[in-house]
C-alpha positions as CSV (number, residue, x, y, z in Angstrom):
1,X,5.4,10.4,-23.1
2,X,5.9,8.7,-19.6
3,X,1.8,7.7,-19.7
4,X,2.1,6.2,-22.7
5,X,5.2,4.1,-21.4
6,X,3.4,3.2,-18.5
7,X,0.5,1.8,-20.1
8,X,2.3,-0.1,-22.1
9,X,4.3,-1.8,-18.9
10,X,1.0,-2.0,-17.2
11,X,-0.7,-4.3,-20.2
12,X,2.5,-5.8,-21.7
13,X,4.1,-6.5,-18.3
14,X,2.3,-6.4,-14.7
15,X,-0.4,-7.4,-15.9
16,X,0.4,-10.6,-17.4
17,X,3.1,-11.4,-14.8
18,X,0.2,-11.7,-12.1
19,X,-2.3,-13.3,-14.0
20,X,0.5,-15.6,-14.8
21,X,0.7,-16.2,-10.7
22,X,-3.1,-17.4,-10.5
23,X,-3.6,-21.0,-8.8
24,X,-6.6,-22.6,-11.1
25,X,-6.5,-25.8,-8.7
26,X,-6.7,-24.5,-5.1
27,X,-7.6,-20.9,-5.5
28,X,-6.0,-17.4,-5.2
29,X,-2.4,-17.3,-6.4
30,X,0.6,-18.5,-5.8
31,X,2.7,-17.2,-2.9
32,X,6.4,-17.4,-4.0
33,X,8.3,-16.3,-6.6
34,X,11.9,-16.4,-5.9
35,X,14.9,-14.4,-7.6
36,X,15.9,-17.2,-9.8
37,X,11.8,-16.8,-11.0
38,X,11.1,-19.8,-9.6
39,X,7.4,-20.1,-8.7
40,X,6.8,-22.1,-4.7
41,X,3.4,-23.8,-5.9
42,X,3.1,-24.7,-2.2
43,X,4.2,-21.7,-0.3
44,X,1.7,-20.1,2.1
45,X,-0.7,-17.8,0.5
46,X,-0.5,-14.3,2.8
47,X,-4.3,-12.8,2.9
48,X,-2.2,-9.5,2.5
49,X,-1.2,-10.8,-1.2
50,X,-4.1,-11.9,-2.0
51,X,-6.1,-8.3,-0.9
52,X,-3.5,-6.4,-2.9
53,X,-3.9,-8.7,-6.1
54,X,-7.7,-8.4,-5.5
55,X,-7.0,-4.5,-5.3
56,X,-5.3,-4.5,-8.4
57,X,-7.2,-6.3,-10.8
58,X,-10.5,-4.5,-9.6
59,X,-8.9,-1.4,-10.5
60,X,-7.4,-2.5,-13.6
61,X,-10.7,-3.4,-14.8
62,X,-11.9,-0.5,-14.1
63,X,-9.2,1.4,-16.1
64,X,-9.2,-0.6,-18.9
65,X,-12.3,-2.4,-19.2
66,X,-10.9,-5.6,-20.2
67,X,-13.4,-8.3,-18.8
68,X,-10.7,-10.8,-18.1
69,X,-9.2,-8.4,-15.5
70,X,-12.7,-8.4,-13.8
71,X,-12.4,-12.6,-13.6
72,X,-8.9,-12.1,-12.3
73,X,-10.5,-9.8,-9.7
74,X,-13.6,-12.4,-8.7
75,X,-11.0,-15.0,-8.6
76,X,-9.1,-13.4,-5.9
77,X,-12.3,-12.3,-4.5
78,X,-13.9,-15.9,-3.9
79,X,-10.4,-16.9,-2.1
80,X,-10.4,-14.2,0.1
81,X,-14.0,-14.9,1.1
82,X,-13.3,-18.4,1.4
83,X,-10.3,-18.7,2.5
84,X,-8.9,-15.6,4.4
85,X,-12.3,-14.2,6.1
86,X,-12.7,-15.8,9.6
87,X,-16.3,-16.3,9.2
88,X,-16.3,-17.1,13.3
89,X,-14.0,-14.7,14.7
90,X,-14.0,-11.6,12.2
91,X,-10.9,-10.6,10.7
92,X,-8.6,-12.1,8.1
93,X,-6.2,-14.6,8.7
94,X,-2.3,-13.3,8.3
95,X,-1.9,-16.5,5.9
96,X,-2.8,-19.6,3.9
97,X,-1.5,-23.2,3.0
98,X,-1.3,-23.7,-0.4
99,X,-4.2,-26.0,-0.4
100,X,-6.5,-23.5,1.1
101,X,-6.4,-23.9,4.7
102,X,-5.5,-21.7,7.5
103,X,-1.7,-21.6,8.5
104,X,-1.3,-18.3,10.6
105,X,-4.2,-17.7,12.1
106,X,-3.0,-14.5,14.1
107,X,-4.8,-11.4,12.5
108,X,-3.1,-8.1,12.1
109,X,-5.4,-4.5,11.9
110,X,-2.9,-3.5,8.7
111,X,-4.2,-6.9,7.2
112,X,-7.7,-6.5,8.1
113,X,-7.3,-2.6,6.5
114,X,-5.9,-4.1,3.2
115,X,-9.0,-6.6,2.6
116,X,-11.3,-3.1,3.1
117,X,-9.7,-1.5,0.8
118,X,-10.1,-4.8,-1.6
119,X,-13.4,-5.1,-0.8
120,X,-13.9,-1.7,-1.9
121,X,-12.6,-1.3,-5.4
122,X,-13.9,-4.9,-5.9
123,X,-17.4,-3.7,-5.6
124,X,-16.7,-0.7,-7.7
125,X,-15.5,-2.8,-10.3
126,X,-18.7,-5.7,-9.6
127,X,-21.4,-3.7,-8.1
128,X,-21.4,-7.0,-6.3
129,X,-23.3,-5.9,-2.7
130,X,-22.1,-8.7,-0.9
131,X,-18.1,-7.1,-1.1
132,X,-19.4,-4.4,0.0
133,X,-20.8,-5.6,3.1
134,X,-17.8,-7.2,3.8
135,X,-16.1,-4.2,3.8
136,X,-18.2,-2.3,6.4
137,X,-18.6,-5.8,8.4
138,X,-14.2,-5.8,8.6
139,X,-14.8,-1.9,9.4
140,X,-16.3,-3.0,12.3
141,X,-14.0,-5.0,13.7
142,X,-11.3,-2.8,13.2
143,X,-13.0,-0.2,14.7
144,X,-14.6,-2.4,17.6
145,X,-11.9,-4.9,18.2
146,X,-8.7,-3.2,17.5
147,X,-9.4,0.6,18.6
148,X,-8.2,2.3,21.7
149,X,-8.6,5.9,22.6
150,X,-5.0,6.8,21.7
151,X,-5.3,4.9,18.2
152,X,-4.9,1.2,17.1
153,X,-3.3,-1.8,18.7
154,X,-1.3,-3.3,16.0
155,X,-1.4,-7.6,16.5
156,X,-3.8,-10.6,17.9
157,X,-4.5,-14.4,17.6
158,X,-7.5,-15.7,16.4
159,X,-10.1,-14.7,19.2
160,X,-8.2,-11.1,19.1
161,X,-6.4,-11.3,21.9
162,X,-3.4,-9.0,21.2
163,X,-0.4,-10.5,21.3
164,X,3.4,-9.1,20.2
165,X,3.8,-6.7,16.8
166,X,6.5,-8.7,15.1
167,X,4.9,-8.0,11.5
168,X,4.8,-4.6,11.5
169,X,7.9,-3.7,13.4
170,X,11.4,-2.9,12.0
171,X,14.9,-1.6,13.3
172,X,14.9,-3.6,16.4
173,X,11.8,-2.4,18.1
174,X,8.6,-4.2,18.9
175,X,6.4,-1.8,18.1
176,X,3.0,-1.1,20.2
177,X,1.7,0.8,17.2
178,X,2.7,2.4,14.2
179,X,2.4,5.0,11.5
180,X,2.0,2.6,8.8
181,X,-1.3,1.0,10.2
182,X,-2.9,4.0,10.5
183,X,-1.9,5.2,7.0
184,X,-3.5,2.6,5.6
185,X,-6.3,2.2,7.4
186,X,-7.2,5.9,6.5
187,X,-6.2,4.7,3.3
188,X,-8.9,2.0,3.0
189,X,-11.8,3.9,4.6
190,X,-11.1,6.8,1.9
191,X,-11.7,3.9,-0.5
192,X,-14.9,2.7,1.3
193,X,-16.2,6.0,1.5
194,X,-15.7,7.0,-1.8
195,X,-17.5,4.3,-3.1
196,X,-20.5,4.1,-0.3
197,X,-19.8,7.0,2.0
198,X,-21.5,6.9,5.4
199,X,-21.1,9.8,7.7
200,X,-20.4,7.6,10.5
201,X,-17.1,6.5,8.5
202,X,-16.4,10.2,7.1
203,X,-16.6,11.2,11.2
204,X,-14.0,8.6,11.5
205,X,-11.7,9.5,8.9
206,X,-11.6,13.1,10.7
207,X,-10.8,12.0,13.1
208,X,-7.5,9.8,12.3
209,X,-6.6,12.5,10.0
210,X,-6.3,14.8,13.1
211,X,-4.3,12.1,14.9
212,X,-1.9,11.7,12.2
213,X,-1.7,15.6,12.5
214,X,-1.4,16.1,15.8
215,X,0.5,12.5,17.0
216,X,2.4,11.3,14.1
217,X,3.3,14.7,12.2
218,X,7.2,15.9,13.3
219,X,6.7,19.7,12.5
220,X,10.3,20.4,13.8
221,X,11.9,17.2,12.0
222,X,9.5,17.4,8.8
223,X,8.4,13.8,9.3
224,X,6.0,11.5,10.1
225,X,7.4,9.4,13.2
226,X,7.3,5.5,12.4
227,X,7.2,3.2,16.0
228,X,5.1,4.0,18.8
229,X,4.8,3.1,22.4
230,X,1.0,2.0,23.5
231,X,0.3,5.9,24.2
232,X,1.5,7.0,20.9
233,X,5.0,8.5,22.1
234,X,7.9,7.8,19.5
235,X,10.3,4.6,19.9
236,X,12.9,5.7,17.6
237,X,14.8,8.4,15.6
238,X,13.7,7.2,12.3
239,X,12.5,8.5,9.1
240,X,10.5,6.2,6.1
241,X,11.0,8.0,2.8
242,X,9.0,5.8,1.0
243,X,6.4,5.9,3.9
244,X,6.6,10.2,3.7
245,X,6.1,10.4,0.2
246,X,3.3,7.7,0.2
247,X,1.8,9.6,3.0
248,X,1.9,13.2,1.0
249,X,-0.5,12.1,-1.9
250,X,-2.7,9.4,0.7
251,X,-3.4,12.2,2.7
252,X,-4.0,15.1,-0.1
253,X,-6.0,11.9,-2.0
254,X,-8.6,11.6,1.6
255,X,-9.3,15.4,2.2
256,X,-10.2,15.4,-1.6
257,X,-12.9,12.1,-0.9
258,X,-14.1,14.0,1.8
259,X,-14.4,17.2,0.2
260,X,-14.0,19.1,3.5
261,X,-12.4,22.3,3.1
262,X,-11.6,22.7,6.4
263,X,-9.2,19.6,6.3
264,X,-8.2,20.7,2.9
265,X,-7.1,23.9,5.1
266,X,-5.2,21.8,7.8
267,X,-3.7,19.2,6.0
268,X,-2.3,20.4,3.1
269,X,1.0,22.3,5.1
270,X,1.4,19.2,6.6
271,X,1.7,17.4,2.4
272,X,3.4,20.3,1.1
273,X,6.1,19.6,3.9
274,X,6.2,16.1,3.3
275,X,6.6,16.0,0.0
276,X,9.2,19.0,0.0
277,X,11.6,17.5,2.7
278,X,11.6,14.1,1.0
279,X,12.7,15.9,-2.3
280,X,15.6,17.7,-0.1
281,X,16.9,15.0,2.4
282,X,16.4,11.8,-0.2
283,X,16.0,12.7,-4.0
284,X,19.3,12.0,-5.5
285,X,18.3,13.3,-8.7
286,X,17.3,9.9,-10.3
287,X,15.8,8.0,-7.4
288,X,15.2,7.9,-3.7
289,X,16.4,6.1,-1.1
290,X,15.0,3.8,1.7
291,X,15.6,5.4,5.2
292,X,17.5,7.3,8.1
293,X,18.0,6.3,11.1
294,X,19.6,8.2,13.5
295,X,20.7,10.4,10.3
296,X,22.1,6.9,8.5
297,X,20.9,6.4,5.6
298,X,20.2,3.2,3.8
299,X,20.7,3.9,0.8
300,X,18.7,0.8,-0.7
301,X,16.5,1.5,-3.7
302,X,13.2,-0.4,-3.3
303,X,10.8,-1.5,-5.3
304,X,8.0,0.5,-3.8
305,X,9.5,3.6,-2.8
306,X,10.2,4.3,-5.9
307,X,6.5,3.8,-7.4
308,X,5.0,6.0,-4.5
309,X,7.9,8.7,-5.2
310,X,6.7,9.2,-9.1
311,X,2.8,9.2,-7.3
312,X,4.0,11.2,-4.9
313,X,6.0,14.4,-6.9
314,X,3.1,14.4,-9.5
315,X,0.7,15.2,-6.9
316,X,3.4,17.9,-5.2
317,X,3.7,19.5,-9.1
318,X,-0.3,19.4,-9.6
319,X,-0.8,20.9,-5.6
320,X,2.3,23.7,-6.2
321,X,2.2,23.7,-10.1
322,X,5.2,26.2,-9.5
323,X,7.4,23.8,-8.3
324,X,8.3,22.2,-12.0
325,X,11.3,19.7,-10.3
326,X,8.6,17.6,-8.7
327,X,7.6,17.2,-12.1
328,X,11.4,16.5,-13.1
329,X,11.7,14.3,-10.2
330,X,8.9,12.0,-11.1
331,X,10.2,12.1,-14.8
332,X,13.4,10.9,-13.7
333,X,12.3,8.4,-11.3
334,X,10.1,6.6,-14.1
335,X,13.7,6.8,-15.8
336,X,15.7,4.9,-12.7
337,X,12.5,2.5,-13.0
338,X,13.0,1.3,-16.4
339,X,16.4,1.2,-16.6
340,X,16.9,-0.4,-12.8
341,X,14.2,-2.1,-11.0
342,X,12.1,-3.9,-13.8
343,X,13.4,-6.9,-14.3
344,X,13.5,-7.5,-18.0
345,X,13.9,-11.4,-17.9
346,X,11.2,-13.3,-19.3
347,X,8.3,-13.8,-17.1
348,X,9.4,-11.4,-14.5
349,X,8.2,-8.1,-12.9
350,X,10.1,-5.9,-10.7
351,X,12.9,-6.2,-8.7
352,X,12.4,-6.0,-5.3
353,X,15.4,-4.3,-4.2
354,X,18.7,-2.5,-6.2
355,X,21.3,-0.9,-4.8
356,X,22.4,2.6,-5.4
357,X,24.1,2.1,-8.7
358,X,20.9,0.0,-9.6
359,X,22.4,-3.4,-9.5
360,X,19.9,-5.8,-8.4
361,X,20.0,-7.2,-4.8
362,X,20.4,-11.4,-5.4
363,X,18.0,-13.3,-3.2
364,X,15.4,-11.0,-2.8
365,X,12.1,-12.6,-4.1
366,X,10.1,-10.9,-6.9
367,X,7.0,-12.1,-5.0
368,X,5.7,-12.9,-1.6
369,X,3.7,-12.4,1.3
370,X,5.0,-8.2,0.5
371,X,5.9,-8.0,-2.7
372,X,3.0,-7.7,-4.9
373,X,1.2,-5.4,-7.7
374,X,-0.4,-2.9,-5.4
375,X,2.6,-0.5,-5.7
376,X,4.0,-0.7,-8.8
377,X,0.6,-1.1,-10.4
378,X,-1.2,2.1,-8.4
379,X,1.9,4.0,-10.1
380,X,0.6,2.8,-13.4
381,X,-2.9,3.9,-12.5
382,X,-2.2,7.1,-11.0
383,X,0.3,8.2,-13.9
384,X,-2.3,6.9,-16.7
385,X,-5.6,8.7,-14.9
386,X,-3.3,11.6,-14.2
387,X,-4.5,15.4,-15.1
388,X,-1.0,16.6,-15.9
389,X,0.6,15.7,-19.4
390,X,4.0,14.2,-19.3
């Protein structure tokens, strides 16, 4: 049974891997962990890391029910009040030396979206009102300081004034704005909501769900278009797979928070395509690839595609129960996982990156300011909680 195997990894193997990771001296956890599993004690701590380890243990804890999953939770918690929250400015800083102090102090609306949904699931986990309050306080700012009236602006320094995208653009483009914020920034206000919904925040997730319908959603090409210009027009002929997939169950996952039917009734064509393209254009039959651009494919196996892809095709089985290869597909991609990107050397996690064949891509880090449990470990939790028995 895959849910059994997955526990297991999750308790015997993630698990202790990041708690391994935590920094009792200066707080948070450590922010390097190179392919030769060296751990960087004094590499900068990214907010971003320290949100998604937050993320994770909150919701391991509340899996589980292990109390030392809820410390591992309050310590990240306490860091990223301390330490990441600009208490002067808003926001989060992108990063942190390994003593605690600031080192990048530019602030970045996907960062700010991460530490909401942190927030979130930490006070699920707590019932601790202050997280909470942070949440809707970073909310705010978003929504005040990083808005426009054709979506969000992607990058700023410290007093928010925006400056150029280079975190959150790729493939030789400086993107204006991109798919990915807005993905996960309806992605953390689905958390916020489900755990305190507000109807000011529900209006607000209608409405980004509509502009990721009507702006971002290809219909002729299947896809959700990645880089955009400041007005929303597409930058480039490219197409995330991991990003698609991710998207297909994110999306389904919001209109069921909501429970709004009438989303339910435009959104779901818009899934259903998703997921079914990505199992035409970049399912091999064992794992999926990274990208296409311009119709080249890079055929890169990463770490986190591949966790959203088994999220992703269970939720395509459980939407259209009569399409039984998404349930194959996710089967097999659990298979590719085990045999492939975990990294079975002592102490380690996953791989970052394999190649086709699933040999391991040397020099890629098993941790850093992107590589972290929030994939990998949401896999875990989705296949574990999940409805359908495999």
């Amino acid at each position: 049974m895959i849910k059994n195997e997955v526990r297991e990894h999750l308790e015997t193997v993630i698990i202790p891997f990041w708690k391994g990771l935590r920094d009792y001296s200066n707080g948070g956890y450590f922010g390097e962990v190179d392919y030769d599993l060296n751990t960087n004690q004094v590499a900068d701590k990214a907010s971003l890391l320290n949100s998604r380890i937050l993320w994770f243990f909150a919701n391991a804890y509340t899996l589980l029910g292990d109390q030392s999953l809820l410390n591992e939770a309050e310590h990240a918690y306490i860091f990223l009040k301390e330490n990441c929250l600009d208490t002067i400015n808003g926001g989060i800083f992108w990063s942190i030396r390994h003593n605690g102090v600031p080192s990048d102090t530019n602030k970045y609306t996907y960062n700010i979206a991460f530490a909401i949904y942190a927030l979130a699931s930490y006070y699920e986990a707590s019932k601790d009102e202050e997280a909470l309050l942070l949440a809707y306080d970073l909310y705010s700012v978003i929504e005040k300081k990083c808005a426009d009236e054709f979506g969000y602006k992607e990058a700023f320094d410290e007093i928010f004034k925006e400056i150029e995208n280079e975190k959150l653009s790729e493939n030789n483009i400086t993107a204006h704005k991109t798919m990915n914020t807005l993905l996960h920034i309806i992605e953390a206000y689905t958390e916020l909501y489900r755990v305190s919904p507000q109807k000011a925040l529900r209006d607000r997730l209608e409405l980004l769900l509509s502009k990721l319908a009507d702006d971002v959603f290809n219909p002729e090409l299947r896809r959700l278009e990645v880089f955009f210009d400041e007005k929303m027009n597409p930058l480039i002929d490219l197409h995330s797979y991991g990003h698609d997939i991710e998207a297909s169950w994110l999306i389904d996952r919001a209109v069921k928070v909501m429970e709004n039917r009438s989303y339910f009734i435009r959104m779901t064509p818009i899934t259903a395509t998703l997921t079914n393209e990505i199992y035409k254009v970049a399912f091999d039959g064992s794992s999926l690839a990274y990208e296409a651009e311009k119709g080249e494919v890079n055929e890169t196996r990463a770490w986190w595609v591949q966790a959203e892809a088994v999220v992703g095709f269970l939720n395509g089985f459980k939407r259209e129960p009569k399409r039984t290869e998404y349930l194959e597909a996710a089967q097999n991609i659990w298979d590719f996982i085990k045999n492939y990107m975990i990294d079975n050397r002592p102490d380690s996690e996953w791989y970052m990156e394999v190649d086709k064949d699933g040999f391991p891509i040397s020099g890629k880090n098993i941790t850093d300011e992107w590589k972290c449990p929030y994939h990998n470990g949401r896999m875990c939790f989705e296949v574990i909680k999940s409805e359908i028995e495999i």
